[in-house]
Backbone as CSV, one residue per row, in Angstrom:
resi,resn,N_x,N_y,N_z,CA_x,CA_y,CA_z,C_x,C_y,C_z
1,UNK,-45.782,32.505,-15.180,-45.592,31.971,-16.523,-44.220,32.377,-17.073
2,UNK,-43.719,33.937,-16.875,-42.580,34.042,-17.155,-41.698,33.527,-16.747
3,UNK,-41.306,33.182,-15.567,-40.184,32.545,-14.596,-40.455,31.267,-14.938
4,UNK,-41.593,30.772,-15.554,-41.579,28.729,-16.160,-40.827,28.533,-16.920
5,UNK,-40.992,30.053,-18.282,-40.301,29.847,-19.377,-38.513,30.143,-19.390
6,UNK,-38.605,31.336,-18.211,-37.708,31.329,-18.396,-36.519,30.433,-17.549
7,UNK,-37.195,29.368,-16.902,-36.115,28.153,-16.312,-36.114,27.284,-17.412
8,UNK,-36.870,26.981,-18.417,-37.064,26.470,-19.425,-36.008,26.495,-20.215
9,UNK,-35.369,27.830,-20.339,-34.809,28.426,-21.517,-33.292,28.331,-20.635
10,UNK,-33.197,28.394,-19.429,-32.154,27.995,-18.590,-31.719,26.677,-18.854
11,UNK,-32.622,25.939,-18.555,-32.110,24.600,-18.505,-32.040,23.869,-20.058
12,UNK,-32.608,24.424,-20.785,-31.993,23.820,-22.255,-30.533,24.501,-22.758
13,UNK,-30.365,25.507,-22.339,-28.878,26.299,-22.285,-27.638,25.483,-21.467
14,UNK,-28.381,25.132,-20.414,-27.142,23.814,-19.472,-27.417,22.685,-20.454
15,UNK,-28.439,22.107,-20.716,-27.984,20.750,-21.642,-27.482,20.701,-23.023
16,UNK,-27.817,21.942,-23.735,-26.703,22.541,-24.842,-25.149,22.691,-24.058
17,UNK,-24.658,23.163,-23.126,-23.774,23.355,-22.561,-23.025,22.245,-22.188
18,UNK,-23.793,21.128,-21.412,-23.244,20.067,-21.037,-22.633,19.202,-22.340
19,UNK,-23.855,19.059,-23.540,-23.302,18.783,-24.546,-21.803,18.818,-25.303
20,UNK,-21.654,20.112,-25.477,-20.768,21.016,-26.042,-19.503,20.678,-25.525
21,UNK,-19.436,20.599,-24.100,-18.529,20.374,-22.946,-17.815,18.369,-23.505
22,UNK,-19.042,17.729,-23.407,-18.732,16.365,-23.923,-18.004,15.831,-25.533
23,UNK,-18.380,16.823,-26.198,-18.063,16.526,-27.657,-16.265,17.415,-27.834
24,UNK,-16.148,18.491,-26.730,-14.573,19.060,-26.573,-13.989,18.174,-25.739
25,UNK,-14.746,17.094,-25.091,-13.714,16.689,-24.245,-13.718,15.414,-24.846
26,UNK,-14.399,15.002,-25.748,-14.053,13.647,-26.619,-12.988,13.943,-28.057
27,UNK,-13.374,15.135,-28.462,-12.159,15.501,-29.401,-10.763,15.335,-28.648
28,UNK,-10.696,16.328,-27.317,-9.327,16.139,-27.114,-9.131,15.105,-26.620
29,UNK,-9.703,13.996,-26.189,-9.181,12.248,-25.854,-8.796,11.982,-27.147
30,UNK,-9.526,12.058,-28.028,-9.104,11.617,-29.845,-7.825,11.823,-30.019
31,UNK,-8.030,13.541,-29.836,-6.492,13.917,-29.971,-5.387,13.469,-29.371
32,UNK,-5.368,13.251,-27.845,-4.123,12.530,-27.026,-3.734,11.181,-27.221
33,UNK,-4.949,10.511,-28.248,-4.710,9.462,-28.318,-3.994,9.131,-29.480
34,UNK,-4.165,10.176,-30.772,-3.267,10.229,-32.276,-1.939,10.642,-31.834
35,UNK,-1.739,11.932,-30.984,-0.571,11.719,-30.401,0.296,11.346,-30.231
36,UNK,-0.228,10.341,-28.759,0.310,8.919,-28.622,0.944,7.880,-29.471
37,UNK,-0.172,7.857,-30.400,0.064,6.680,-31.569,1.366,7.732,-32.328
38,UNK,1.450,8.949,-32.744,1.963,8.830,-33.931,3.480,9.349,-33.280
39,UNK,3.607,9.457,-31.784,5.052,9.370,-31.392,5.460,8.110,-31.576
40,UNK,4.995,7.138,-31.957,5.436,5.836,-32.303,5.668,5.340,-33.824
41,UNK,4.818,6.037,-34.425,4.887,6.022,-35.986,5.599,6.624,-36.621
42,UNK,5.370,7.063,-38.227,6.218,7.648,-38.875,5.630,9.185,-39.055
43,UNK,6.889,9.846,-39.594,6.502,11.846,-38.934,5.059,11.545,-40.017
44,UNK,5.484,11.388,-41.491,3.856,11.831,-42.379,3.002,11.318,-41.715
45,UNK,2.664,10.099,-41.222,1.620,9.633,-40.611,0.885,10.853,-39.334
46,UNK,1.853,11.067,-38.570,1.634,11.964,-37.685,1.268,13.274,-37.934
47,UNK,2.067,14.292,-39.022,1.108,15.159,-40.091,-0.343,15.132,-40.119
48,UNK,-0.653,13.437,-40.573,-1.695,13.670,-41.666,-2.660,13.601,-40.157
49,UNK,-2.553,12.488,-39.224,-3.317,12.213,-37.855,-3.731,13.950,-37.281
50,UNK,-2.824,14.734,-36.916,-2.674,15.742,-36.529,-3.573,16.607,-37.261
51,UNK,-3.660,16.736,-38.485,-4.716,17.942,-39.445,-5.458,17.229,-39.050
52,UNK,-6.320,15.632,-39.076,-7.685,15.363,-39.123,-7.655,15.909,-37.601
53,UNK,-6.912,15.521,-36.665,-7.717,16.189,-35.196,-8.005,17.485,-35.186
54,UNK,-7.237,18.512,-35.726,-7.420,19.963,-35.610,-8.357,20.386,-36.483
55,UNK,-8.555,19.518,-38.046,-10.185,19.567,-38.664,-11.578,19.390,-37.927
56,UNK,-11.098,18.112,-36.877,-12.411,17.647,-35.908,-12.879,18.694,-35.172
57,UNK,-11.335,18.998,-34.195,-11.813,20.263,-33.455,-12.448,21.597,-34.296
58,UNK,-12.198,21.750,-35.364,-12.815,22.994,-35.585,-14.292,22.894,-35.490
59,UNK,-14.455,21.614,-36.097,-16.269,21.327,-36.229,-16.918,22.084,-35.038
60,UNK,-16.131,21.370,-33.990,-16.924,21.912,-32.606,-17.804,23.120,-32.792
């Protein structure tokens, strides 16, 4: 019974994990992608792009 629970408690720790892993690696696509855009734009634009990504990432 112990070793059920405790693969239990394993494997919800990997799908919290896997999670976690997906939502940092969709922030930083976000991010490479404001980037991108705002080496093309104007600097304030790029400022303001830049705080919302580093706001997003903090959420994480």
């Amino acid at each position: 019974m112990h070793q059920r629970a405790a693969a239990a408690t394993m494997a919800s720790t990997e799908r919290l994990l896997q999670e976690q892993t997906k939502r940092e690696q969709a922030a930083f696509e976000r991010l490479g992608k404001l980037i991108d855009a705002n080496q093309k734009s104007s600097w304030s634009a790029s400022q303001e792009a830049l705080f919302y990504s580093f706001s997003s990432l903090s959420e994480i």
